[in-house]
N, C-alpha and C positions, 0 to 999 in steps of 0.2 A: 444507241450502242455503237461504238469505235469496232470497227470490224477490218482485218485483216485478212486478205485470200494470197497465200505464197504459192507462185507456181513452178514444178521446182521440174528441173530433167529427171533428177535422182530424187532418192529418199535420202537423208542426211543420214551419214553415215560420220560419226564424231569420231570413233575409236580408229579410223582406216583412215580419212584425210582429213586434212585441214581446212577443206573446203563444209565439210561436215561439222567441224566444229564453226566456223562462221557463220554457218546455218540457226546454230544454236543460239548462236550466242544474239543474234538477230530477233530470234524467236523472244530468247526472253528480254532483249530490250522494249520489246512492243509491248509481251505479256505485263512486265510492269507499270506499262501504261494503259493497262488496263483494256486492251485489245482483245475482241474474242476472235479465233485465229481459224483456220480453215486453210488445209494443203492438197494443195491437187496437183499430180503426176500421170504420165502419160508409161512409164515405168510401174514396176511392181515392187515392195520392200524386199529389200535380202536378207539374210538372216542377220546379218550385223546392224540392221537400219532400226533408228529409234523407233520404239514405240511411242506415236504421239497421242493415240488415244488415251495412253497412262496421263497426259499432260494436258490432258481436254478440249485436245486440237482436232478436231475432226478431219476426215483424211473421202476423198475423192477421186477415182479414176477417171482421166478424162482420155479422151481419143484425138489423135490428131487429124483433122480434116475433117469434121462433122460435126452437125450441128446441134449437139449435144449440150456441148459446149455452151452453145450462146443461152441455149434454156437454163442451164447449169449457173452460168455470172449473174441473166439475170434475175433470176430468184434470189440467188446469194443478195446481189449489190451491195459490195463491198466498198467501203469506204478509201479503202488502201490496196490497191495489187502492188505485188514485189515477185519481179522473175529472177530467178536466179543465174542468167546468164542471159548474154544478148541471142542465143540462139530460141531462147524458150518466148522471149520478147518478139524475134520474127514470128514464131508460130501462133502465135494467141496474143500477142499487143495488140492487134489490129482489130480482132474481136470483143477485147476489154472495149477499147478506144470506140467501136460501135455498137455497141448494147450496156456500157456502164462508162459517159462519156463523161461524168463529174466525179470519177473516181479516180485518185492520186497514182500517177503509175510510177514504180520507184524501180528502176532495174540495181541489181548485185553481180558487180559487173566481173568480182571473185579475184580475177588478174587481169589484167588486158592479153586476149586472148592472139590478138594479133603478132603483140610485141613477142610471145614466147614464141606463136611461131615462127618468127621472122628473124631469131636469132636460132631457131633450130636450123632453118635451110642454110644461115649462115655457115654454123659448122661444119654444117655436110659439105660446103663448097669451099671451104678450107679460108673464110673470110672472116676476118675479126668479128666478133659479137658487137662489137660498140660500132658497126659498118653497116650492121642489118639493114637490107633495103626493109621498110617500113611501109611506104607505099604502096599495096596491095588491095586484093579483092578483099582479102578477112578484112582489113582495116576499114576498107568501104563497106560493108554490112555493121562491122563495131562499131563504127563511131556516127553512122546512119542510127541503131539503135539507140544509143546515147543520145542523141539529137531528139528522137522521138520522146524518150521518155521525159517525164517530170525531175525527175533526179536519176541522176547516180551515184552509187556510192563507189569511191577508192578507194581501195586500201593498201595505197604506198603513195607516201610526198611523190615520190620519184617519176610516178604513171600520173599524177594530179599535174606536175607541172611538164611534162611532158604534153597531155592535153590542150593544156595552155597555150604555152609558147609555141609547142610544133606545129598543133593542129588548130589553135585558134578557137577552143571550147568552151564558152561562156561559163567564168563560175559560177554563175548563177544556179546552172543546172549540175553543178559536180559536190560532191560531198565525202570531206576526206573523214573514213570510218577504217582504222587499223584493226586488227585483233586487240583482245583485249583481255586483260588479264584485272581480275577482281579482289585489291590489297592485297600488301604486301607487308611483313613486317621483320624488323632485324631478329624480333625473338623467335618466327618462323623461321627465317635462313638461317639461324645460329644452328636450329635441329637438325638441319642435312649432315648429311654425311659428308666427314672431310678429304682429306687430298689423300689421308692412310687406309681408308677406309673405302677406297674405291679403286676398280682395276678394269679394264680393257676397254678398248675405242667399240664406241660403241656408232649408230645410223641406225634412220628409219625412214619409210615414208613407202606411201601407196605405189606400189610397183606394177602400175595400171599406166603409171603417168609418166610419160616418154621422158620429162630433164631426170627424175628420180634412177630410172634404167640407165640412162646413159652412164649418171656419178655412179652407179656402182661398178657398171662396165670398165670404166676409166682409173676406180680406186682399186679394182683390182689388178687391173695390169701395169700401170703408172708408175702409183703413188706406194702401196702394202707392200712390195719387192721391197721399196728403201726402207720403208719403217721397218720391216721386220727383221733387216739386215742390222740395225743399228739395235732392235729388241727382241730378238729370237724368240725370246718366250710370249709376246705380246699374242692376245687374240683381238679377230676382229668382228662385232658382232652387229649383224645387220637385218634387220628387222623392218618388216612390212608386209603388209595381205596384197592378195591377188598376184604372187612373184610368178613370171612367165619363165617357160623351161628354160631359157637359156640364163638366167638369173640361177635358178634351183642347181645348172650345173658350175655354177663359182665357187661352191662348197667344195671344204677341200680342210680336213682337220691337221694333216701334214703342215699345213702352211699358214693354219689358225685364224682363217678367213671360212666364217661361220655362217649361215643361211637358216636364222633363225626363226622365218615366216612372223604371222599375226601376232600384235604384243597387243593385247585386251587392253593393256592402261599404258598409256605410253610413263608415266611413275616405275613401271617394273623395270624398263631400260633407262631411265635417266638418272634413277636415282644413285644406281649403281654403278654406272658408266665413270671414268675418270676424263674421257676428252670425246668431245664428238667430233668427227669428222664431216664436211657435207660440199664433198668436191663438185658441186653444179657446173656444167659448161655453158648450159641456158635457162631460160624458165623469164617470169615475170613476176609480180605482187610482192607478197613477203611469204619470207618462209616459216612457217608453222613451227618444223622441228626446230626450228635456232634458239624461237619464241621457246618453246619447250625446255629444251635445253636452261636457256638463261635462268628461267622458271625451279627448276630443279637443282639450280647451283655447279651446273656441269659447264668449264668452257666448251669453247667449238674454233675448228680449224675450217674455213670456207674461202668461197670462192667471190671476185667484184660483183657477182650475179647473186650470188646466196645471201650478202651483205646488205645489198640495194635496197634500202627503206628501214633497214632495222634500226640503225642507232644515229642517224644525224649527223650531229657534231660531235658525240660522245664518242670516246674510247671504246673500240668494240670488243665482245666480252671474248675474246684470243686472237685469232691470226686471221688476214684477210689476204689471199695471195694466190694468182694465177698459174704459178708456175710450178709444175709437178715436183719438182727436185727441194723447192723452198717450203711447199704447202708438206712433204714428209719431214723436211726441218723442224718444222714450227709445230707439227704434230710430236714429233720424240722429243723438243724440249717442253713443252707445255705437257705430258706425261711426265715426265722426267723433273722438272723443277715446280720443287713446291713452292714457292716464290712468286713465280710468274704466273703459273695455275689458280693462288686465292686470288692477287689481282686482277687475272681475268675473270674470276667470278663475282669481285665485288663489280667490276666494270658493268657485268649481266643487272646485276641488282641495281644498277643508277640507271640503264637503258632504262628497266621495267619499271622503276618507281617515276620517270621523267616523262616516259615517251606511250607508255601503254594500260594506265589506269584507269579502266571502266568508267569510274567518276569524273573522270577528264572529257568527256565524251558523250555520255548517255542520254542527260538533260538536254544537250547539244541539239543533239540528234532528232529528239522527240520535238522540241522545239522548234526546228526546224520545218519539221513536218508538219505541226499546228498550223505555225505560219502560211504555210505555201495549201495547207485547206482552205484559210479562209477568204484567200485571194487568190484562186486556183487561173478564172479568167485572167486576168489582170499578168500573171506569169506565164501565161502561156504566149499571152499576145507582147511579151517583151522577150519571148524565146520563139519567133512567130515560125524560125525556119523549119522547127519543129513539127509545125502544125504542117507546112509543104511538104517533110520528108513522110509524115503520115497518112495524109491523103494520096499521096503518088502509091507507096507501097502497100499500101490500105488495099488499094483498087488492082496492082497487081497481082499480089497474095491471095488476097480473096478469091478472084476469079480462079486463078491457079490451084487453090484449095476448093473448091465447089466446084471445079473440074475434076477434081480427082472424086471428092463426093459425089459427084453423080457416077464416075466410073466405078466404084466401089459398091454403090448401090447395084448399078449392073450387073457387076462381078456378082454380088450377094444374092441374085435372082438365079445365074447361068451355074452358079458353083463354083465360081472360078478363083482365083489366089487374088488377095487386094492387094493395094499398092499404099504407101501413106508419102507423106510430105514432110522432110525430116534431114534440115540443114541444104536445104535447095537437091536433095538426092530424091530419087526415087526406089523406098527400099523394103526389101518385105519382112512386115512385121512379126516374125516367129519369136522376139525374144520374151524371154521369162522377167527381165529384169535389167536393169541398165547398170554397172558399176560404173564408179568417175574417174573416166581418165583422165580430167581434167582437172584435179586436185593433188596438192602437194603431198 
């Protein structure tokens, strides 16, 4: 039996980010190859998180720093682990790696974690995003983890040959996996709703995750002044769970900048929306809402960051523009001319029949996987540095986690507060549940 153990930080949460639907959509690439599947988080579900026992995925709490764990993988012994991020791969790669050492480790590396923060400090330091110093400590844990694993998956050309060329990352161990969208057809797109039939700018996106806060911070003060001077009547409707107070206070019906919280289906905003806005100043991977958007027949007005990986060489499905004063232009005429609005919609429909077809992909993928089973030695020892970043950190980690294990044990005798081991912090565990802030 082909078995699958995903170790996730969170419970996927598909309807809140983007990072949830990857999750998904992951899940059932394997499931149709026949994979019986098993999730284990060190997190609790939220109320918005998939049920997978609906989907006969068996679901596991695990603990960080205990040796629970290692009774837990090896019983499991799973054919395939997949982390969901390289922080979840410091934590328990090292334990896969010693109690199930012929089992394929595949990291979801979701965005390059590095690169979005390294064009955040940018901003703050008032220094071009395309200047980001890159060279950092994240970057040395990320691409340490990458190194480690059997594969990674990308999911943007732009972070795949960035790996390459900058950092010098063998493709052997990289694997370009975009979002993915499951046919397409012109009789499907013809049902949308047209350019008459649709009204106000509409945004969404997890407002847990710092580039998502900043665009709307920025569309409010920026960019909605101009638009709304050139369309009085326009509103602007922006939608996402978990929005933090200062978000909640953007609301403002005077000025038709709306704070419309969680959209259960993101269909109920796109469908109806006439132009999407998605003024990003940073971030990394691809962006989900744009996917979305193209998906629903809506263009979208964005940023060189919100663009990065989506359309190639293709015509992008509306306006791609940094500059606050051009990006509210391009926004009032692409509302305003029905013209230029279908042709950015049909643009969205050539991305997604070109560049993001399941089918394009899926065989790919699985195949892949096959492969590197059944010559699993053989690619380790032509990826060998791998094997040196594993044992080095193997034997750091470890000890450092079985130190805190034994203090915890301690703790657990005398009464005292534990402690866990959680992105190299030491932090205490009262939560209920993780949300992702590290999702689109």
């Amino acid at each position: 039996m082909k078995s699958l153990l995903i170790i996730g930080h969170t419970y996927p949460e598909p309807s809140t980010t983007a990072a949830g639907c990857r999750m998904m959509q992951l899940i059932e690439l394997f499931s149709e190859a026949d994979y019986q599947i098993s999730f284990a988080s060190t997190a609790l579900a939220s109320e918005r998180s998939v049920n997978l026992d609906r989907l006969n995925i068996s679901t596991r709490a695990i603990q960080l720093n205990d040796a629970s764990f290692d009774t837990f993988v090896s019983e499991l012994n799973p054919s395939v682990v997949l982390f969901d991020r390289y922080i979840t791969e410091e934590q328990f790669g090292w334990r896969v790696a010693e109690h199930c050492p012929q089992a394929l480790r595949i990291l979801d590396t979701e965005d390059l974690h590095f690169v979005r923060k390294a064009r955040e400090t940018a901003l703050k330091q008032g220094i071009p995003v395309s200047e980001a110093q890159l060279y950092t400590d994240t970057a040395k844990r990320e691409l340490a983890s990458i190194l480690r694993s059997d594969l990674s998956l990308i999911i943007s050309e732009v972070e795949v040959d960035l790996l390459q060329k900058t950092f010098k990352i063998s493709p052997g161990i990289l694997h370009y996996l975009p979002f993915l969208v499951e046919g397409t057809s012109e009789a499907a797109n013809s049902k949308l709703y047209d350019f008459e039939e649709r009204g106000g700018f509409v945004t969404l996106g997890n407002l847990l995750h710092t580039p998502n806060v900043d665009a709307l911070l920025y569309l409010k003060k920026e960019i909605w002044p101009l638009i709304r001077k050139e369309l009085p009547d326009a509103l602007m409707l922006c939608y996402g769970s978990y929005a933090p107070q200062q978000i909640q206070e953007l609301h403002n019906e005077a000025e038709g900048f709306l704070i419309k919280g969680w959209a259960p289906q993101v269909s109920d905003v796109m469908l109806y929306g006439r132009v999407c806005l998605a003024p990003l100043r940073f971030g990394a991977g691809l962006k989900g809402k744009l996917l979305d958007a193209m998906v629903y027949g809506i263009p979208s007005v964005t940023t060189s960051i919100g663009a990065e990986g989506m359309h190639g060489t293709l015509p992008f499905a509306g306006t791609v523009t940094d500059d606050p004063v051009a990006f509210a232009k391009a926004s009032v005429a692409l509302y305003t001319n029905k013209s230029a609005w279908t042709q950015a919609q049909q643009n969205g429909f050539q991305i997604i029949a070109q560049r993001f077809q399941k089918n394009d992909f899926s065989s790919v993928f699985i195949e892949t996987i096959t492969n590197l089973q059944q010559d699993l030695a053989t690619h380790r020892t032509d990826h060998f540095i791998g094997q040196v970043l594993q044992h080095q950190s193997l034997q750091s980690t470890k000890y450092l986690s079985k130190w805190i294990e034994a203090k915890n044990t301690t703790a657990s005798r005398e009464g005292a507060s534990k402690v866990c081991f959680e992105d190299t912090d030491e932090v205490r565990p009262e939560y209920k549940f993780r949300r992702d802030e590290d999702a689109d």
